[in-house]
Structures are given as C-alpha cells and as structure tokens.
C-alpha positions in Angstrom: 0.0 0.0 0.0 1.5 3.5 -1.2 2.1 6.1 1.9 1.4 9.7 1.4 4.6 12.3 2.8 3.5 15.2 4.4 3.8 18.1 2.4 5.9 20.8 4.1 4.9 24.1 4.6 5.3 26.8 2.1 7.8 29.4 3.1 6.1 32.2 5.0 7.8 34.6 2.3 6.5 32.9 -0.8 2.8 33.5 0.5 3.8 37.7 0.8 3.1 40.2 -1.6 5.3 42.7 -0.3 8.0 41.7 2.5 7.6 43.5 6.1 6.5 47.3 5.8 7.4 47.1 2.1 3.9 46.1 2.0 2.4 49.6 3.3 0.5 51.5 0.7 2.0 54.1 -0.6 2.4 57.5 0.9 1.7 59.7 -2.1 -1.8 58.1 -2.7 -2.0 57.1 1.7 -1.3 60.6 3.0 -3.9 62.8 0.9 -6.5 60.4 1.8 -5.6 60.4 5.5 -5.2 64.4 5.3 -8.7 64.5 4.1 -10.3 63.3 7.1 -12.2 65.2 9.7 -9.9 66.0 12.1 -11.1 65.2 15.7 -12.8 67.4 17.9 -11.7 66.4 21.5 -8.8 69.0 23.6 -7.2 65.6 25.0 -6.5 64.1 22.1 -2.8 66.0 21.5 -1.3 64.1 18.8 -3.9 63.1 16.1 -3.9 61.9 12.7 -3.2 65.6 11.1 0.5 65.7 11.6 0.5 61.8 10.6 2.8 61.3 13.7 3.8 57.9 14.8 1.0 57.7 17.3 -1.8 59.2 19.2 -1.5 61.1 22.0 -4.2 61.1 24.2 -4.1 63.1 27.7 -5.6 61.7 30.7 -4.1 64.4 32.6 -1.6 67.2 33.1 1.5 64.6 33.7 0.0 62.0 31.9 -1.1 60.6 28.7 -2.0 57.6 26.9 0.5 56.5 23.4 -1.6 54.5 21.1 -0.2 52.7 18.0 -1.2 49.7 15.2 1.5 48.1 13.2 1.1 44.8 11.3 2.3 43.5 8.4 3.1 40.6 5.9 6.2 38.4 6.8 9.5 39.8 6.2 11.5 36.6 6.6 10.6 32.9 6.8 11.6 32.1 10.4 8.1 32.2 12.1 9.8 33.1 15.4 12.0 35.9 13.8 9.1 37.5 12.1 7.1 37.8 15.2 10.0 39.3 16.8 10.2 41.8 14.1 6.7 42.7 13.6 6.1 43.0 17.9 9.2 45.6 17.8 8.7 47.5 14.3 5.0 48.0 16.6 6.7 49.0 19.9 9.1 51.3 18.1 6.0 53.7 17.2 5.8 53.8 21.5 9.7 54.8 21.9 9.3 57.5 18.8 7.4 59.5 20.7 8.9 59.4 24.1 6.6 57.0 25.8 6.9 53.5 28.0 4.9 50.9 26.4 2.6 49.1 28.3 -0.1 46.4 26.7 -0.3 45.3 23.5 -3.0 42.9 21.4 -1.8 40.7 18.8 -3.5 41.1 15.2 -3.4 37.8 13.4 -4.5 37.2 9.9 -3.4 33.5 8.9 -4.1 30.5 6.9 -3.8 28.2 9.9 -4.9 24.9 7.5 -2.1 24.9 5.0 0.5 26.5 8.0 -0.5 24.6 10.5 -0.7 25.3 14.2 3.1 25.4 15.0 3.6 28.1 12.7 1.4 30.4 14.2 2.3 29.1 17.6 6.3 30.0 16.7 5.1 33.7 15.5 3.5 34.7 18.5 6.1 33.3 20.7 8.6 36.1 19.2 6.2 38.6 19.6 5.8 37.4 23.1 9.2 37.6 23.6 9.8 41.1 22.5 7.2 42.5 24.1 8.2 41.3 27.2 11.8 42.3 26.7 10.3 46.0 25.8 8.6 45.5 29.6 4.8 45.2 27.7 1.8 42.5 28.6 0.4 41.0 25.8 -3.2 41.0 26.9 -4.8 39.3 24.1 -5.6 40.0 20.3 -8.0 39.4 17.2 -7.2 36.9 14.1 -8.7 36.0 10.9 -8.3 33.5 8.7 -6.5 34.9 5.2 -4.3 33.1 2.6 -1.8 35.7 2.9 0.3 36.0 6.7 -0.1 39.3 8.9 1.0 39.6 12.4 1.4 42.7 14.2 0.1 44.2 17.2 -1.9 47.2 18.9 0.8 48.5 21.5 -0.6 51.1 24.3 1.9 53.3 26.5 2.5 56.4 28.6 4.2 59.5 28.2 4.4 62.7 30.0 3.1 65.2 27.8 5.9 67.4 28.9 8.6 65.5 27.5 6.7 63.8 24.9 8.7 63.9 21.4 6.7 64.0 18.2 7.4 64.9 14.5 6.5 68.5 14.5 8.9 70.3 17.0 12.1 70.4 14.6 14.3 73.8 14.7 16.9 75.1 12.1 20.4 74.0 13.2 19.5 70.8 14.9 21.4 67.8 14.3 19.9 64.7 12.5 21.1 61.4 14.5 19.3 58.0 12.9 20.2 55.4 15.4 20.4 51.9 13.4 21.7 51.1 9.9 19.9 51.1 6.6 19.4 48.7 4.3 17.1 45.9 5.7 15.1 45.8 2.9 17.9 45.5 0.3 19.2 42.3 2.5 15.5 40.8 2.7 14.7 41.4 -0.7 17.9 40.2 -1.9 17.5 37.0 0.0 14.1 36.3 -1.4 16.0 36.4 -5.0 18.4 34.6 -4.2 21.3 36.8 -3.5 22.1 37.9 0.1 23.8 35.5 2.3 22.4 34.1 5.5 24.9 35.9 7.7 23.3 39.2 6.0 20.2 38.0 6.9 20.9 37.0 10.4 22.5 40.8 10.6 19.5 42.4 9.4 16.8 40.5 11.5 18.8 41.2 14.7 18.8 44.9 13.4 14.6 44.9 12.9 14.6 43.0 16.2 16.2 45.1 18.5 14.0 47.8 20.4 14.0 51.0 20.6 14.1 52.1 24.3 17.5 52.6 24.5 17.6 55.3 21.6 14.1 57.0 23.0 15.2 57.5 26.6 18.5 59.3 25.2 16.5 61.2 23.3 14.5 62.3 25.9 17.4 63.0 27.9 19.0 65.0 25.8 15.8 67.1 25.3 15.0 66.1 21.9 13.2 68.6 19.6 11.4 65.8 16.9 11.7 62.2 16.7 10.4 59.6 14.4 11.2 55.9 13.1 12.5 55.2 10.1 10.0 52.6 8.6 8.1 51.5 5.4 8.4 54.8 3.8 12.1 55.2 3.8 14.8 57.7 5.1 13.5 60.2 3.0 9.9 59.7 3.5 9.9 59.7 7.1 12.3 62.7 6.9 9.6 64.6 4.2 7.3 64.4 6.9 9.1 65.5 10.2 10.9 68.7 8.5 7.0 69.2 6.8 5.3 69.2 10.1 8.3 71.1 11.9 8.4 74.1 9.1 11.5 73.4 8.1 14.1 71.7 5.4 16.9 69.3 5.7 20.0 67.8 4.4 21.5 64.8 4.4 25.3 63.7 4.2 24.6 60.9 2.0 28.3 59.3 3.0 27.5 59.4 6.9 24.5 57.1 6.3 25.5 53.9 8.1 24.4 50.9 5.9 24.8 46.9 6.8 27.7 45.1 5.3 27.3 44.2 1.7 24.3 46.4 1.2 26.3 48.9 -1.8 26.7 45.8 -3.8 23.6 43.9 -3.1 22.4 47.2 -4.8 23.8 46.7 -8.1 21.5 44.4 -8.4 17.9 45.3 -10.0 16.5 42.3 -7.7 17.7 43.6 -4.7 15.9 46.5 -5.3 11.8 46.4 -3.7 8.9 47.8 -5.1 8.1 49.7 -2.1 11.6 51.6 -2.3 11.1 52.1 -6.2 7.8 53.4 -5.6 9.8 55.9 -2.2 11.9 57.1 -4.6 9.8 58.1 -6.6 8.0 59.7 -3.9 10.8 61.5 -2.6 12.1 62.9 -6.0 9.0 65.4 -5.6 10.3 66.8 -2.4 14.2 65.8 -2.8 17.3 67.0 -4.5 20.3 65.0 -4.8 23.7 66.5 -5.7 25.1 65.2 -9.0 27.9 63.1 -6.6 25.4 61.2 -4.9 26.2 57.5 -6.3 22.7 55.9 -7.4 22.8 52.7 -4.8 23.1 56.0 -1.8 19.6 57.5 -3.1 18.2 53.8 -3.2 19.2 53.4 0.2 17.9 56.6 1.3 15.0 55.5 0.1 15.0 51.7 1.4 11.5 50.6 2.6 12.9 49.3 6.0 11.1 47.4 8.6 11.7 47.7 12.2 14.2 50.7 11.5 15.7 53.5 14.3 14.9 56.5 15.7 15.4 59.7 13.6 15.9 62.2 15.8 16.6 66.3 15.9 18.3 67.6 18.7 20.7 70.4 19.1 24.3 69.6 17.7 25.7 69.6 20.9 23.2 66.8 22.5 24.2 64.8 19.3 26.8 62.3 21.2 24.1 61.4 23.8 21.9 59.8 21.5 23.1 56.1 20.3 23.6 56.3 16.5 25.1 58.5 13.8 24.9 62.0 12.7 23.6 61.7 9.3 22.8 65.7 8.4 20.7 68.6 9.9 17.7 70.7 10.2 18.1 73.8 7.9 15.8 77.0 7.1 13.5 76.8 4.0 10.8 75.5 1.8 9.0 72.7 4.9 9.9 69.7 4.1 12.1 70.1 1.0 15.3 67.7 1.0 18.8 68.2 0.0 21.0 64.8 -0.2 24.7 65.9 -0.7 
C-alpha cells in the first residue's frame, strides 16, 4: 500500500506580496486620503492623525497621557519566530518615537492556519511574546482571521508625559539629524528572497529589525530632543519629508554618513535587490528631494529603502548629538518645509 509524505509548509515569504513594511500603501496616494479626514474634535486628544505622527496622543491628565499605536504586516523573513520578533518591535518602536513606556499590547493575526498549521502560528507569537516582554509590555490578548496571505502585528498602548513627549513636529533650524540603526534591511530581505544575500546578512539584518527601541528614546528624551520619528516603510526620506513638513522646516542629508549593513552597496547593483516599495519611495521622494550630482545611485536607493523595524530619527541640538546612540547623518536647515537636500 503506497504512503502519502507530508507536504511541508510553504515558506512564509512565498505566500507575501510585499515583504515586512514594504507592504504599506503608498504615501503619495495614503497621506492625501488620511489628510482629508475630519480631524477630531476632542482637547485631549494631542497628537492626532493631522501631523501623521507615529501615534496618538491622548491626555488623561496634566502629567499623563496615553500613546496609542497599530503596526502589522506581511512576513518579512521565513523564520516564524523571527518574524514575530520583528513585527512586535517595528510595533513597539512607534511607542519609543514618541517618548513614551509601552505598556499592553494585542496581537493582530491574519493567517491561513490549515495549510500553516498550528506550530507556525504558535512560533510567530512566541517572538512577539518575547519582544514584548523584553520592551517591559503584557500582551493581553488580540484578534485573528483566517486569510491566505500571513499578517502579524500588534496594537501596543503606553504612557508619556506630555511634557517631555517627542513627536514629528517640534524640529528647529540647526538641529542635528542622529538616525540610530543602519539602513538597508530591505535590500538584504529582498535580496535573500531572489536569491542573493547571504544568510549571515540576513541574520545581521533580522537582529537589526529586532532590537528595540528604548535605548535610543530615553537618550532622546534625555537630551531634550526637539522631533523624533522611526524610520519605517516609507524610507529615510519619506519619514524625513514628513518630520521637516510638520516642523516648518528643510533638511540635508550627508549621503556618506549614512550607516548601511555590510554588503548592502553591492547587493544594490542588483535590479533584484531593489523592492517595489523603495522604487515606488523614490519616486516619492524625488517630488520633495534634491540629490547632488555626486550622490552615487545605490546611496539614493538606500535613502529610500523601505525598511522594517528601523531606528529612531531624531533632531536635537548639535551639541546633545553624542548622547543619543547612533550617527549624525545631516541637519535641520531654514526653507521650503519639508524640501530635501542629499549631498
């Protein structure tokens, strides 16, 4: 009598249409529709959808407030365990960008649990278990659906002080830019998927999406911050459009000082390595963005890398720079809000 094997599991990255926040929709056609919106009528609500901030604000009372965020996405590597790790801290990072202490968080679950099977899903939340409680949160419990296409994320709560809160709109002329993790996650993922990148690049750049946050946000906070945001879906340049937009200002940035992960400049030599979310950033940021004639074309691809689970981007005066974990890469300067110069 003929035995049947069991057929093993597609790879959670075969079943994505976009990897990790590559999969965001885009922010020229996102951000007009958001903008649109009636903007909310309560005087507690401090940080709303207007400035398209990392998360809302909410005050419960003069020293206190509530941080609100939702992050999920589509898997950004085919370790179950790593991608929960990754999605539970690209989540948490929207806490830590704007000053606050996470505290609960829900998981959001969309999954095709008959043809992943139980362990799968089991092995996902288990690394988002595990970061949240390294980032000091309670997972308190969550919503799922079933859906041929994997999505885990979560719905993180926190605290701030609305004193010493940090948001995307406080930017001043002269500050320094510090971005506190490497670029180029999204190069080494989407490299990987074609067949390029190495798995010691990939273990580099999932410990990169993996790591938290806090560190970088309590600096920040310490070394009284003007802005912060995370680097994210939308790129270097995209998240930097909207800080210096919101903040009334421009900026410039020293393409060469922009840390990158090893092997990321020749990864991107490669049209493969190169995702559709970060074609469809630069052209996004080519709108708001000049680049000096010098500027190599892998450094304005990696400006524009749809990254997952990236840094802090922080102004702060020059002379606070050192404090905050990470690299100077440019500065706040007078003129048309949230025009770029790459030089």
């Amino acid at each position: 009598m003929a035995t049947t094997e069991p057929r093993a599991a597609p790879a959670l990255t075969s079943l994505s249409h976009g990897a990790g926040c590559g999969c965001k929709l885009p922010a020229a056609a996102l951000l007009p529709i958001v903008g649109a919106l009636a903007p909310a009528g309560d005087a507690r609500l401090l940080v709303g959808t207007a400035t398209a901030d990392d998360a809302a604000v909410f005050a419960l009372s003069e020293d206190l407030a509530l941080v609100q965020t939702v992050d999920f996405f589509t898997p950004i590597v085919d370790d179950p365990y790593d991608f929960g790790r990754i999605a539970a801290a690209n989540a948490i990072s929207d806490i830590y960008a704007m000053g606050g202490t996470p505290l609960t968080a829900l998981n959001l679950v969309a999954f095709p649990l008959e043809r992943l099977g139980a362990e799968v899903l089991r092995s996902i939340l288990e690394g988002g278990l595990a970061v949240a409680g390294e980032a000091g949160a309670t997972i308190v419990g969550g919503h799922s659906i079933d859906d041929p296409e994997p999505k885990y994320g979560l719905a993180v709560t926190g605290t701030v002080d609305p004193r010493r809160m940090l948001t995307n709109a406080g930017a001043r002329a002269g500050d320094a830019l510090v971005l506190t993790k490497p670029l180029g996650v999204g190069v080494i993922t989407t490299a990987r998927k074609n067949g390029l990148a190495t798995s010691e690049q990939l273990a580099e750049a999932v410990e990169v999406m993996s790591a938290l946050n806090a560190d970088a946000a309590r600096a920040a906070v310490a070394a009284r911050a003007h802005a912060a945001t995370d680097v994210t879906g939308f790129g270097l340049l995209g998240h930097l459009h909207s800080l210096a937009l919101q903040s009334g200002v421009a900026a410039q940035i020293d393409a060469h000082a922009v840390a990158c992960l090893v092997g990321v400049p020749e990864l991107l030599e490669h049209e493969e390595a190169i995702s559709g979310g970060t074609r469809r950033n630069l052209a996004y940021a080519e709108q708001f963005t000049d680049f000096a004639p010098e500027v190599a074309p892998w450094r304005r691809w990696l400006t524009a890398d749809a990254t997952t689970s990236g840094g802090l981007l922080v102004a702060v005066e020059p002379e606070r720079a050192q404090d905050i974990p990470g690299i100077a890469v440019g500065r706040i300067v007078s003129g048309d809000p949230g025009a770029l110069l790459v030089v």
